[in-house]
N, C-alpha and C positions, 0 to 999 in steps of 0.2 A: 316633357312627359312623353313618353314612348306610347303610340299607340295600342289602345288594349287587342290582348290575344285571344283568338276564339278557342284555344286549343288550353290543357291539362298539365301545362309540365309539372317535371316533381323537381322543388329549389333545395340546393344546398344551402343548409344555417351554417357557419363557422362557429364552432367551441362552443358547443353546449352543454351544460354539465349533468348528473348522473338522473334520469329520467324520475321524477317523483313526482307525482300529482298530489296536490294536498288538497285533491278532490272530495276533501273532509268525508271520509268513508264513515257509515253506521252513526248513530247519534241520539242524542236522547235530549229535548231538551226543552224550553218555553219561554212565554213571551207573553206581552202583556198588552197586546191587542186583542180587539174584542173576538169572540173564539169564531165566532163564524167567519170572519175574516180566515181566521188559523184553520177550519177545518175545510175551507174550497183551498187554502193552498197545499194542503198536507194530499187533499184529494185529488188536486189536479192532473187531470187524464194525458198519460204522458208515451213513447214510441219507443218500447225495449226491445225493439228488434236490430239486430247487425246494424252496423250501419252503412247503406249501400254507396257504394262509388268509393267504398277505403283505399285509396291506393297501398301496393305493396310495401315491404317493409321497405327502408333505406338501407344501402349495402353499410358492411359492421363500419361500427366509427376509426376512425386512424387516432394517433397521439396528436395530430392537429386540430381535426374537426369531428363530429358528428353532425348527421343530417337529419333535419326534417321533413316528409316527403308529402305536398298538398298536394289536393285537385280543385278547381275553380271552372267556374263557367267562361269570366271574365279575368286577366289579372292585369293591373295598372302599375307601374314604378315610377317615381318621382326621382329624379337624379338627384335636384339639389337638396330635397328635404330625406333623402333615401327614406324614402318610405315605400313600401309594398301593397298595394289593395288588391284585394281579390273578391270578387262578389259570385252571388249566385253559387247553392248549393259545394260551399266550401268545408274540403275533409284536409284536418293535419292529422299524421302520425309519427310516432316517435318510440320506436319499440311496438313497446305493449301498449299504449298511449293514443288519443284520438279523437279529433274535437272535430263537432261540424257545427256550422253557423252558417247564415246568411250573407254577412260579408266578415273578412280578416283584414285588419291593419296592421303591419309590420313595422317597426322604426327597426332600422338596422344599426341604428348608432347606439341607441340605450337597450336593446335588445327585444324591447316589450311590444307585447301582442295584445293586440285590441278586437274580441270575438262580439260581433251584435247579432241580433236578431234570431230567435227561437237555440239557442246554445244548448249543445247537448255534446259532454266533456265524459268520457269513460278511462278509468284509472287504469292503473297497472295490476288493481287488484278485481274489477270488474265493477267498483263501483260507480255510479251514474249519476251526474251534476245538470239539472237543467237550471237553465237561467234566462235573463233577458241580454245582458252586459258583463262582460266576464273581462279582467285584465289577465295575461300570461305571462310567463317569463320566457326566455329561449329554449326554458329544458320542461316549458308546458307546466308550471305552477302557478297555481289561480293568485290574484290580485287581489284585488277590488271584486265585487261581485253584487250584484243588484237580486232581487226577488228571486232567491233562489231553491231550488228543491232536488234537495239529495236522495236517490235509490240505494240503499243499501244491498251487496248483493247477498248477504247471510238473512237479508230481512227488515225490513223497516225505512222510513222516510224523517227525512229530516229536512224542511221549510226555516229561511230566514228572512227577515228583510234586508239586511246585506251583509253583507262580512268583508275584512280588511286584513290581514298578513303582517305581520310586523318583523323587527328586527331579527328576531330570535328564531324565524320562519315558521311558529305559529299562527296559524287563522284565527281569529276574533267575528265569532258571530255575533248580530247583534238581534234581540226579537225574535224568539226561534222558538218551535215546535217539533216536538219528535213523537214519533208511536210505530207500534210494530205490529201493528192490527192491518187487517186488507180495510180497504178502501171504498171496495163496489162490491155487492151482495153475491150470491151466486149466477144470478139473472142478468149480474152486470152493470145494475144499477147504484148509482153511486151511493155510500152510506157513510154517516161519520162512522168514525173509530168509537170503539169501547172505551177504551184508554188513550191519553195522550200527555207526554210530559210538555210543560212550556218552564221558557225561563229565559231572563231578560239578556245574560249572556253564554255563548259554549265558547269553548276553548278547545281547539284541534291541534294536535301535534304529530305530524306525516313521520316525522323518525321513530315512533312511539306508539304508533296507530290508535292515537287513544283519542278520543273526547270526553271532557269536564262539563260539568254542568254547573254555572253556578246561580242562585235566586231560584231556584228550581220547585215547580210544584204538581204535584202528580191529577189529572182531572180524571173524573171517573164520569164515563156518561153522559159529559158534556154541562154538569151540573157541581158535583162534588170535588172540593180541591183540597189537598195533603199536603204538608210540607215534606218535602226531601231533604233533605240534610246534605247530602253529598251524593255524587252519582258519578261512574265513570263506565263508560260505554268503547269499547273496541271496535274498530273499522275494517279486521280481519278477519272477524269471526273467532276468534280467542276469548279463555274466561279474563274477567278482571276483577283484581280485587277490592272488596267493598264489602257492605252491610245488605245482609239478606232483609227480605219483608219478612217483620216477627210473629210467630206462632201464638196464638190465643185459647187457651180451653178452659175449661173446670172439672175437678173433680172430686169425687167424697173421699178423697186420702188424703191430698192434696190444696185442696179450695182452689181460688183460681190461678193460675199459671200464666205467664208471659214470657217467653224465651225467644232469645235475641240473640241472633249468628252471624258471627266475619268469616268470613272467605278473604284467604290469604294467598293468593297464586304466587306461588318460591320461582320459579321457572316451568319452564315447558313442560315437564315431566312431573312436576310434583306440587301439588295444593296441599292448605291444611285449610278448616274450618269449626272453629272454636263456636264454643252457645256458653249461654248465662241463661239460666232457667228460676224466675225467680215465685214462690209461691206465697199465698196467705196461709196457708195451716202447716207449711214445712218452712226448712231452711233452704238457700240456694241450692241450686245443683250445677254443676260446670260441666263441660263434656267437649272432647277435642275429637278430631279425626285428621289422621293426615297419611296420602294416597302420592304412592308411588311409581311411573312408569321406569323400566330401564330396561338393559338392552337384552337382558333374558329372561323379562316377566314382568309384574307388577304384584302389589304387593299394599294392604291399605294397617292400619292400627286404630281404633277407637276407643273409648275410655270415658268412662261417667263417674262421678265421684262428689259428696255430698255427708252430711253428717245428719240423721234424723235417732226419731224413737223405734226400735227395731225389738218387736215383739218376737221370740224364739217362737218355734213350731214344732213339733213331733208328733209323727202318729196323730190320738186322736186326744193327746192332753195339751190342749191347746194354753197356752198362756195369755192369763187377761194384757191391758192394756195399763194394769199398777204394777204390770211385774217389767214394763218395757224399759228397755236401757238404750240412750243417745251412744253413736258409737260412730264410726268413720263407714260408711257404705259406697260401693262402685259397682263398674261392669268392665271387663275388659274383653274387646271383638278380634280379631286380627286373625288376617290368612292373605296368604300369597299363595302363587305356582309360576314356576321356575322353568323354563325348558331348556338347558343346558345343549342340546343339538338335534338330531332328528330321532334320539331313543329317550335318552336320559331326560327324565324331570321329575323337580323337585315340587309337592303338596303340604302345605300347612297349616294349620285351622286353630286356634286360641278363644275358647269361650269359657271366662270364669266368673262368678258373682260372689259377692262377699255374702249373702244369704238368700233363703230362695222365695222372699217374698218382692225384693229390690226391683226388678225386670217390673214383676207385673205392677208392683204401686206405682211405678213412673209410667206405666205403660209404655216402655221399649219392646216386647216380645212378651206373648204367653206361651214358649215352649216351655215341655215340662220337661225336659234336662235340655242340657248343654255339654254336647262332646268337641274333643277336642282332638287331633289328630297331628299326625306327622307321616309322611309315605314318599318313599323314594323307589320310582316307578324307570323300567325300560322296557320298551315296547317295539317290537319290527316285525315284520311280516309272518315269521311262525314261530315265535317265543313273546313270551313276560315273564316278565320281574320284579312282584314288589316287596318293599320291605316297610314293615309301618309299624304303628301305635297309636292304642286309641284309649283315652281318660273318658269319664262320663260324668258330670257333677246333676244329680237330679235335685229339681225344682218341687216335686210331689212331695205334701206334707207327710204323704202316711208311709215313705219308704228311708228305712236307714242306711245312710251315705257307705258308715262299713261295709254294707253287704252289695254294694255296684262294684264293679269288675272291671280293673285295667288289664287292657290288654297289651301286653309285651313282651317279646317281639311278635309280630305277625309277617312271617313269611310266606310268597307263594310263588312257586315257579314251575311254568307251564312250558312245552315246546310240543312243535308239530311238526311230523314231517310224512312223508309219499309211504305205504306198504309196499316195500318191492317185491314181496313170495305172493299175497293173493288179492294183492290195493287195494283201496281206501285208505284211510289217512290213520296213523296213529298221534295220540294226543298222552304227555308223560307228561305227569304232575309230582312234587315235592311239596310239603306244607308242613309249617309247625306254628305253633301257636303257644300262648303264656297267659295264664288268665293268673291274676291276682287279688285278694278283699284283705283292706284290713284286717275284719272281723268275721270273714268268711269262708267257702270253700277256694284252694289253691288248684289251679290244673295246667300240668301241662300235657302238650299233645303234638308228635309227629306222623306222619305216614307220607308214602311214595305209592303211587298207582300208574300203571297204563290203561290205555281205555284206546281200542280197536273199532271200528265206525266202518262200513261197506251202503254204499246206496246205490242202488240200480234202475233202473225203467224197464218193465216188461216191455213184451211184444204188444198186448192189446192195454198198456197203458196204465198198469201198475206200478206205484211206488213202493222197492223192499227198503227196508231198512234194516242191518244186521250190526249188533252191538255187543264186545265183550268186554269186562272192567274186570281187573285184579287190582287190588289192595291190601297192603300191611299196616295197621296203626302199631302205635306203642303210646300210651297214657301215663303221668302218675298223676296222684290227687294226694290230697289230706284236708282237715279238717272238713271230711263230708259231711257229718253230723248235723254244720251249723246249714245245713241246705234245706230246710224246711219240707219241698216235694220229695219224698221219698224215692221215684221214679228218676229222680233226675241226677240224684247224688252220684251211684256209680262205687265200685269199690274202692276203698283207699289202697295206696300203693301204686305197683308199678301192675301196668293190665297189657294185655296184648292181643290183639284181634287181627283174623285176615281175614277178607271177603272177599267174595268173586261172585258173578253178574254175566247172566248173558239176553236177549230180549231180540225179539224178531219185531217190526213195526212194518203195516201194510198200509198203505194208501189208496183209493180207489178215485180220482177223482173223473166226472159225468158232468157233460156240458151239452146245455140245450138249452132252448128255448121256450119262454113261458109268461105271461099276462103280459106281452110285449116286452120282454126286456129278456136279461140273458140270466140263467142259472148255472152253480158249478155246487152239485152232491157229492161229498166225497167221506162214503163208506170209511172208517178207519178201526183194525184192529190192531189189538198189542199183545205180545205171551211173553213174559217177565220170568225168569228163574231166577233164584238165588238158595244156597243152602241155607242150613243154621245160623245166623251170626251171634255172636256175643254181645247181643246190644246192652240189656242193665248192668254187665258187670262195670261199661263203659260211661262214666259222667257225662251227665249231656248241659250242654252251656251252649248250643248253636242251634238246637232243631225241636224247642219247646212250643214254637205257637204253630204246631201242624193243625190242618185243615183239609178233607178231599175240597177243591174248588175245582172248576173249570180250565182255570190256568195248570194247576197241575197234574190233571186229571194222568194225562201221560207219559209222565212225568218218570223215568230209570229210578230215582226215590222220592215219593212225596212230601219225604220232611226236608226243611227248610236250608238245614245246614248239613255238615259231615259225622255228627255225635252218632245219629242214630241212623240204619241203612233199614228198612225193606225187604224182611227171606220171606222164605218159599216160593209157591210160584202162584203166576195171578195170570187173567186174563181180563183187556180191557176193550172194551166195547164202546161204536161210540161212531157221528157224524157230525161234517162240518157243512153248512148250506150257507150259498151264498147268492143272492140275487142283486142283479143293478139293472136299471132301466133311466131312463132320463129324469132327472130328478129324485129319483130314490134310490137307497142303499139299502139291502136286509143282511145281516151275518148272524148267525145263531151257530151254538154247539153243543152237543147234550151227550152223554156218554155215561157209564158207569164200568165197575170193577169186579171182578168175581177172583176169590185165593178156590184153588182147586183141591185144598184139601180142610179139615175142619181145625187144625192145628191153633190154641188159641196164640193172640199177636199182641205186642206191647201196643200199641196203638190203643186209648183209651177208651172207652165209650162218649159217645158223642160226637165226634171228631171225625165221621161217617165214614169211617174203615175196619172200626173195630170187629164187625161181622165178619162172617164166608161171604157175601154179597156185601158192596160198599151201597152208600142213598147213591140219587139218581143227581148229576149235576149239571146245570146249564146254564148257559151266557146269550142273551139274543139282545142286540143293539140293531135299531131303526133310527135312519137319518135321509127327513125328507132336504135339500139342497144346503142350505145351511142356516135355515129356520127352524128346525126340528132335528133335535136327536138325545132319543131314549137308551137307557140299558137297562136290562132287568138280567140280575143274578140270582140263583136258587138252590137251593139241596134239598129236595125231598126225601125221608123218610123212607129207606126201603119196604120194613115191616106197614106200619100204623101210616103213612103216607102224609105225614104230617112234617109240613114247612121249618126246614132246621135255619135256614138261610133263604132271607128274602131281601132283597135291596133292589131298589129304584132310584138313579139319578136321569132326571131330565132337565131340558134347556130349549126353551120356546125363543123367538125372538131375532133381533139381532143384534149390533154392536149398540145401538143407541136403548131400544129399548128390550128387554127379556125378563124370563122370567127362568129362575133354576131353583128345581124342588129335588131332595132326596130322603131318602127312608129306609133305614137300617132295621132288622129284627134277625138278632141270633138267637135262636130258642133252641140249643144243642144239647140239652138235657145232660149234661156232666158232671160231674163229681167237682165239689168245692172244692177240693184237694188239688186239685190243676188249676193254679194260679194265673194263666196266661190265657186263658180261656174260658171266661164268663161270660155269658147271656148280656145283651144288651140291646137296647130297642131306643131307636133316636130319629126325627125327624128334624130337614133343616127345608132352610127358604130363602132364596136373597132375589133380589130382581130391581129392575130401573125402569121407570116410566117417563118419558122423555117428550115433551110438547112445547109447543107455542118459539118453534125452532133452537130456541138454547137452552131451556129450561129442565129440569127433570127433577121426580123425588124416586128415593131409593132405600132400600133398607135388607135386613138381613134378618134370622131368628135362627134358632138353633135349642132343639127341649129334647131333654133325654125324658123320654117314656117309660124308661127300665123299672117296675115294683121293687119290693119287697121279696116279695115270695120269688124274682129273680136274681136277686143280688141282694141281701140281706146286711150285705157287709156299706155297699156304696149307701144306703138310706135313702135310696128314691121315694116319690110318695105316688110315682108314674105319672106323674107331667111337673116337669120339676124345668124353666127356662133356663138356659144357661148363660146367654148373649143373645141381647134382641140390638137393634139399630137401623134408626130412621133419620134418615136427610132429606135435603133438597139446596143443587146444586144451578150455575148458572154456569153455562162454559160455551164460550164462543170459540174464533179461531186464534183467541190475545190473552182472553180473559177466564180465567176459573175463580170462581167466590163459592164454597161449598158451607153448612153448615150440619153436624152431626149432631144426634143423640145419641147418646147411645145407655143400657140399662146391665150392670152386671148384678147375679142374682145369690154369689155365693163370697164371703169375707174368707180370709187365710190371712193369717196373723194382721198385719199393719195395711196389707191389703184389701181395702173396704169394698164391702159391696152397697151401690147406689147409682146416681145418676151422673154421667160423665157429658160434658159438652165440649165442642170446639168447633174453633170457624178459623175455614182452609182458603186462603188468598193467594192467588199465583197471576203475574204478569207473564206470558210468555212471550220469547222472542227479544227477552232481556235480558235472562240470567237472573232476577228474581225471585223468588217462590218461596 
């Protein structure tokens, strides 16, 4: 025996082969020792820092050999038994590879390495093996393995009592525990887990990165135990496919539901995930999804589909439940975007239902339509381009499908470029549009405009703003008749309009200081020209839910779309303040509008423009750090000074617990003839109360207060609930167990209204849920 060295060298291994730790990565799994045993090894406090004294890599391998490169305190060689010891604070590496131990045994004949005392093996993928006793191979793949416990580095631990490698070069644990819950509290103090799977054997496969679980049974709490059926866990941080944990509710359409889902992972880019939904007072319902990555987008399809009793709906002649007919019912979802290179890309969106109670009685979605779209979009520095199409199927009982409006084509094309005679930037628009019904009015619509923009900075710190727009439309329509609002029809035929626009905007903004903190007032006026336009001869299908609000107050035209434009001339008045101090935010805006001559304007009553003076409009949001923050919107009444618009949303709280209140009242005093703008009054509420560290209850409401005497047609009785819902959930840093009620207060057709339940179960840190 050659006597031992004080010194570190780094040994060459001869012919190693391709560096794989079957450091059994991630894992899920159990065992049928008594659990406090399971939960000090799962807990066992363990050193994920570097590992110091690594020596450097070994230089690349040749077609003869690769090396592994240690450090030792001591190292000892047996000539005749070739064996190698190395003790005291012993590091191998091997690549990305890395084991340190106490002492190393080497046979150089059968190649195997013998790691004792406090073992700690880190993979190629960063996962982290502690043990007592570990056997190697020359290319550093585990053995034999005594009390061991696996770091996963995506997350989770996995404890065996030992594990053994067999032919096939998978690992065989035996006795094992896995969980994906932390360990030790916030404080540091150690805790068991929430959760933890045991199971008497796993199965590791390093070419596959996977682990099996088999006998497997899920603990909850250290008390409650599940059977698992099958499990497979990934060691890379990848999905795997398997059986999700199944969803549980009830409800008064339905009775109780139990729906059960695989996850099928096809390869790296694309899953799919199938359910069976099966009910007591329905038939099945099946529903698939499958999600696509590639190399210029992604792209997903979903689809629900089922056979029940489907009560037709219209209007307000509702059909009973003896008139109901069994029929084939679905949904189908689907959108992708496409980016073809740094301009071009492609948008698409697929939402159809076979009728429009389907959504809500399964409770997939309560929107009240579903559009669908297509748009092929270019985009660079100073132009667009889009080209699109937009379908609308609505879900609302009281409106007929004939009269919703496809739109096609929808063109739009914009470019920008420098003024060279007196600069600022000019902006040149093209647009057409194609609106189609059934059973309704047709329109089509082109125009091309330029629109000139100049902004300056005084000497003493004024903002000008100088704007001029010219435009040509050309319209045709027909069937305007069937268009109910008189105002909005437009003549049939071919119509033709030009407009022109010029508007001066000043800025003044003042900065100082005040109740400690900084203010910025900023004075702002506006003077608007336009001549006569041809607005009613013109169909309006873009710019019917006008409003003066805060947001538009300044707006070149207050309506919403391009139908209807804004003459004469106006002048608008108005400031923005803004305060911040440590901890606090204040923004408020308040402004209003004056036309300078008395000339009357399509603009309705109600809609606080219809005067010579517009109401008074303002926005003032308070937000104390990020516990507090208020908004309150308004339109006061210029004449009689009475509140046309009032809204209040607030939000107390924080992420765990809060509280958020809002309050609608449009009291606009308008004509039932304008469709699009009806009086409504609505209060909502949702908030979480969060204690005893994981715990919390939560709930939501939502009551339309709208009368009679405001809406005659809706049948309020003003306090009418809409959606209430009350839980209480448990949610640590592994575990969510939630349970819901929830109360709907109004029936549509097959769509019931009553009491709905369900309990929401999620393991996280497993792919579960």
């Amino acid at each position: 025996m050659l006597p031992a060295s004080q010194t570190s060298p780094q040994a060459p291994v001869h012919r190693l082969g391709p560096a794989m730790l079957s450091a059994l990565a991630i894992g899920v799994a159990g065992c049928a020792l008594p659990s406090g045993a399971w939960a000090q090894d799962l807990a066992r406090p363990v050193d994920d820092t570097p590992i110091e004294g690594e020596p450097p890599a070994p230089p690349p391998a040749t077609a003869e050999e690769e090396h592994i490169a240690f450090e030792a305190d001591t190292v000892e060689y047996a000539q005749d038994a070739e064996t190698v010891t190395a003790n005291g604070n012993v590091v191998l590496r091997r690549e990305d590879q890395s084991v340190r131990a106490d002492s190393v045994i080497w046979n150089r004949q059968t190649g195997k390495i013998i790691a004792e005392g406090d073992v700690r093996l880190v993979d190629q993928d960063g996962n982290q093996l502690f043990t007592d006793r570990v056997e190697l191979t020359d290319e550093l793949k585990t053995g034999m393995m005594e009390n061991m416990l696996l770091v996963i580095r995506e997350g989770g631990r996995l404890a065996a009592l030992k594990g053994e490698r067999i032919a096939n070069g998978d690992v065989i644990l035996s006795q094992a525990a896995y969980t994906g819950c932390d360990i030790v509290d916030t404080d540091g103090c150690p805790k068991n887990p929430s959760w933890r799977i045991i199971a008497k054997r796993v199965i590791y496969s390093d070419s596959q990165k996977r682990i099996r679980f088999k006998n497997a049974r899920l603990e909850l709490f250290s008390a409650v135990q599940l059977p698992l059926l099958g499990l497979t866990v990934s060691t890379d941080g990848h999905a795997v496919s398997g059986f999700l944990i199944p969803d549980l509710r009830s409800s008064p359409s339905n009775g109780i539901e139990l729906s059960q889902s695989y996850y099928w992972k096809i390869d790296e880019n694309r899953d799919l995930t199938a359910a069976l939904s099966a009910y007591t007072k329905a038939a099945p319902m099946a529903s698939v999804q499958y999600r696509a990555l590639t190399e210029k987008g992604a792209y997903q399809i979903t689809g629900y589909a089922t056979a029940s009793n489907k009560i037709p709906i219209f209007g307000s002649n509702s059909i009973t439940t003896n008139d109901s007919v069994s029929a084939f019912r679905g949904y189908v979802f689907a959108n992708g975007r496409f980016q073809f290179d740094e301009n071009w890309s492609v948008t698409a969106s697929l939402r159809r239902a076979t009728d429009r109670t389907f959504l809500r009685r399964y409770d997939i979605t309560r929107d009240d339509r579903l559009r669908s779209l297509v748009e092929v979009e270019r985009i660079d520095q100073d132009s667009y381009f889009s080209f699109a199409g937009y379908a609308t199927q609505t879900m609302q009982a009281g409106r007929d499908q004939g009269l919703i409006p496809v739109a096609f084509p929808v063109v739009d094309y914009r470019h920008r470029f420098d003024d060279p005679v007196l600069g600022g930037k000019i902006e040149t628009q093209v647009n057409t549009l194609g609106i189609s019904r059934p059973d309704g009015q047709d329109t089509q619509r082109a125009f091309a405009s330029t629109q000139w923009s100049l902004r300056r900075i005084t000497g003493m710190g004024q903002e000008v703003t100088l704007t001029a727009l010219a435009r040509g439309d050309v319209y045709h329509s027909d069937e305007n008749a069937a268009t109910s609002t008189v105002i909005y029809r437009g003549d049939p035929g071919w119509q033709t309009r030009a407009i022109g626009l010029a508007a001066v905007d000043v800025k003044w903004p003042l900065v100082g200081e005040v109740f400690g903190g900084t203010q910025v007032l900023t004075p702002r006026v506006q003077l608007v020209a336009s001549p006569t336009i041809r607005n009613l001869a013109i169909p309006n299908e873009d710019s019917r839910a006008i409003e003066l609000a805060s947001s538009n107050l300044f707006s070149l035209n207050r309506f919403p779309g391009y139908d209807r434009i804004e003459d004469g001339v106006r002048f608008t008045y108005g400031f923005d303040w803004k305060f911040e101090a440590p901890r606090w935010r204040i923004k408020t805006t308040i402004g209003q509008s004056i036309r300078l001559n008395d000339k009357p304007t399509l603009l309705p009553d109600g809609t606080g423009l219809s005067g010579k003076a517009s109401d008074i409009v303002g926005r003032t949001e308070v937000r104390y750090r990020d516990f507090i923050n208020v908004i309150h919107r308004f339109r006061v009444d210029k004449d009689s000074l009475a509140i046309r618009r009032n809204e209040f949303d607030a939000v107390f709280g924080n992420t765990r617990t809060y509280l958020e209140l809002g309050y609608t009242k449009l009291n606009r005093d308008i004509s039932r003839s304008i469709e699009d703008l009806q009086d409504r009054e609505e209060v909502r509420a949702a908030g979480r109360f969060a204690f005893a560290n994981y715990w919390s209850l939560f709930g939501s409401a939502v009551v339309n207060l709208t009368d009679r005497q405001e809406d005659p047609i809706y049948g309020s009785d003003g306090f009418q609930p809409l959606r209430t819902r009350i839980g209480a959930a448990y949610e640590d840093d592994c575990l969510q167990i939630a349970l819901t009620w929830r109360r709907d207060y109004q029936a549509t057709g097959d769509a019931q209204k009553g009491n709905s339940f369900q309990i929401r179960f999620s393991l996280k840190n497993i792919g579960l849920r």
